[in-house]
C-alpha positions in Angstrom: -38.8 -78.3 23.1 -35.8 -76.8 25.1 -34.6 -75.5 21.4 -37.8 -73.8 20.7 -37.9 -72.3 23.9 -34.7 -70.7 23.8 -35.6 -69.6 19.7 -38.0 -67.9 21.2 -36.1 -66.4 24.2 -33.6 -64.8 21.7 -36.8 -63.7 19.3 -37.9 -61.6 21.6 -34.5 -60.3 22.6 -33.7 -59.2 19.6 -37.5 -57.9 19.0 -37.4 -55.7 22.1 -34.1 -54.1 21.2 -35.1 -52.9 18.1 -37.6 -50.6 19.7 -35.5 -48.2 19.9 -35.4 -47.5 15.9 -38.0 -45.1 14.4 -38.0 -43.7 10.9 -36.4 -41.0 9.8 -38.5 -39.5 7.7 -42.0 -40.0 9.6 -44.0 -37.7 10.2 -42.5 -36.2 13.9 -44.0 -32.7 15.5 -40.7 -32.7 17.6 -38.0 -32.7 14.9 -40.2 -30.6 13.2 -40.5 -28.1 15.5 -36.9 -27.7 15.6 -35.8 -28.0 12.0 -38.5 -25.1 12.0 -36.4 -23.5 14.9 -33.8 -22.7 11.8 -33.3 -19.2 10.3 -31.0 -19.5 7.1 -29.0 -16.8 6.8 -29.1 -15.3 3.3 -26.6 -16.2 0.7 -25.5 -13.4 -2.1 -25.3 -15.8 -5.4 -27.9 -16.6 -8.0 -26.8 -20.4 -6.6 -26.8 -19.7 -3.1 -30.4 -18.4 -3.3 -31.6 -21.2 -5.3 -29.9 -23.0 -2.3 -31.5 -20.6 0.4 -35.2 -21.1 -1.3 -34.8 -25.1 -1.3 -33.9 -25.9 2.1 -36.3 -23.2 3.2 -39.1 -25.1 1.8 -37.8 -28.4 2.8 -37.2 -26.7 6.9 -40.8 -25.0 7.0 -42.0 -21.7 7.7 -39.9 -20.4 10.9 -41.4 -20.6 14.3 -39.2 -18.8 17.3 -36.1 -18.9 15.9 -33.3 -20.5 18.2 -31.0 -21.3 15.1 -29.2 -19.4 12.8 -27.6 -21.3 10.0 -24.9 -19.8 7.7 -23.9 -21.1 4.6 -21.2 -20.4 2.2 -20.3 -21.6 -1.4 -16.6 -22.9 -1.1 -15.9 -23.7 -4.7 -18.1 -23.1 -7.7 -15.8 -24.9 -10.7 -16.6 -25.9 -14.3 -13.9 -28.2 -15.5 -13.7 -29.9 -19.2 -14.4 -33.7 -18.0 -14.2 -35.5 -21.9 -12.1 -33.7 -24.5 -12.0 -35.1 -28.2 -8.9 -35.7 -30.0 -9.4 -32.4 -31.7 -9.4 -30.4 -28.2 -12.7 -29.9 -28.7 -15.1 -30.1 -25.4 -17.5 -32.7 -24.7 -18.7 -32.9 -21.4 -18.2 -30.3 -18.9 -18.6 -31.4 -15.4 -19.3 -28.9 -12.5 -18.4 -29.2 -8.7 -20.1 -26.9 -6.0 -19.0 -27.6 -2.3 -20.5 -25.9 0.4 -19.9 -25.2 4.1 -22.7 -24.7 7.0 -22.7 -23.9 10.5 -25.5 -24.2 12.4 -25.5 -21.7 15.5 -27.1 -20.9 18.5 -28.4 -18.0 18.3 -28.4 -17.1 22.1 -24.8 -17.5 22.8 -23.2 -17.6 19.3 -21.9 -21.0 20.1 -21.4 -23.4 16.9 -23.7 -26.8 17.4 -23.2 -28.4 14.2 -21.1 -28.1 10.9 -20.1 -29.8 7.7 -19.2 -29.1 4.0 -21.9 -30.7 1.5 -19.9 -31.4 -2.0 -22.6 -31.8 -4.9 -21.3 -32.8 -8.6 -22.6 -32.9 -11.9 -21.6 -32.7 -15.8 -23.3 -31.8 -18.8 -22.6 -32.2 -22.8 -21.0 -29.5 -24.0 -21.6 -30.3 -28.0 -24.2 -28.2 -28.9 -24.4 -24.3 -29.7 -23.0 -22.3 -27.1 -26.2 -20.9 -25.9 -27.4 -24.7 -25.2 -24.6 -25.5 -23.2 -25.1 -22.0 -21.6 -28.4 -22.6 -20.7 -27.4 -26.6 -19.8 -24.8 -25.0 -17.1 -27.2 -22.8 -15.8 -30.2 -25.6 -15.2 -27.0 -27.9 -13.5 -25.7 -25.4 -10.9 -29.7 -25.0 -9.7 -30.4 -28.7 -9.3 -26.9 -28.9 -7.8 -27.9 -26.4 -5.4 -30.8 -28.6 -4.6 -29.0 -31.3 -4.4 -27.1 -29.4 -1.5 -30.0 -28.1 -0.1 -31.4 -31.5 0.6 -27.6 -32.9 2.0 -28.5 -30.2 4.5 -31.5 -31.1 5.3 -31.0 -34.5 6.0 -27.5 -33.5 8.1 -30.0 -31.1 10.3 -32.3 -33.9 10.2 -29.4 -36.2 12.1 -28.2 -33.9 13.8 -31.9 -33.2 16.0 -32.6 -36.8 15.9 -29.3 -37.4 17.7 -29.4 -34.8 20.4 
């Protein structure tokens, strides 16, 4: 009896302390009214808009802006990743890194930042024109790949503070 009585003692303990938790992704009008506190400042690359359009859709449409977040493509590489014996390219793989800053827009002051590193590779063995075209549909899911590393960063970020 004394056993199950202090079982139970630590059950609810340990039930009561997990109250705290909440999930992430539910559905929450406060953390979405601030990631929808965020302007995205535009970025100048066919990549960086794919970027811009992503995490725009992911934020929500703008509401009072508070938040102005900058991005910037650090490194945009294609390097051969398997070469034959012959020299001849296989696989090319492809590394975008990018930095944010998420700022206040009253006083300019930096709240939040971080570099987002998204990879990828592709076969290179067909025509040129395929692995053309093959690069091309990488570098846009690798911007949404970064796009959604930044979302879920914000996403911390407001659920911390």
């Amino acid at each position: 009896m004394k056993q199950q009585c202090i079982l139970a003692i630590i059950l609810v303990m340990l039930l009561s302390s997990c109250s705290n938790f909440r999930p992430l992704y539910g559905r929450d009008e406060e953390l979405s009214h601030k990631l929808s506190s965020i302007e995205i400042e535009e970025i100048d690359t066919i990549n960086g808009s794919a970027l811009y359009h992503d995490l725009a859709t992911l934020l929500g449409p703008s509401e009072d802006t508070k938040y102005l977040l900058k991005i910037t493509l650090l490194v945009d590489s294609i390097s051969p990743l398997a070469i034959t014996g012959h020299a001849n390219v296989v696989k090319q793989n492809v590394i975008q890194l990018y930095e944010y800053s998420l700022i206040y827009k009253n006083t300019g002051e930096i709240v939040d930042k971080g570099r987002v590193r998204a990879v990828g590779s592709y076969d290179a063995l067909s025509s040129p024109y395929a692995s053309y075209t093959k690069e091309k549909i990488l570098k846009k899911d690798l911007a949404k790949t970064g796009a959604e590393e930044i979302y879920i960063r914000l996403m911390l970020y407001f659920s911390s503070i």
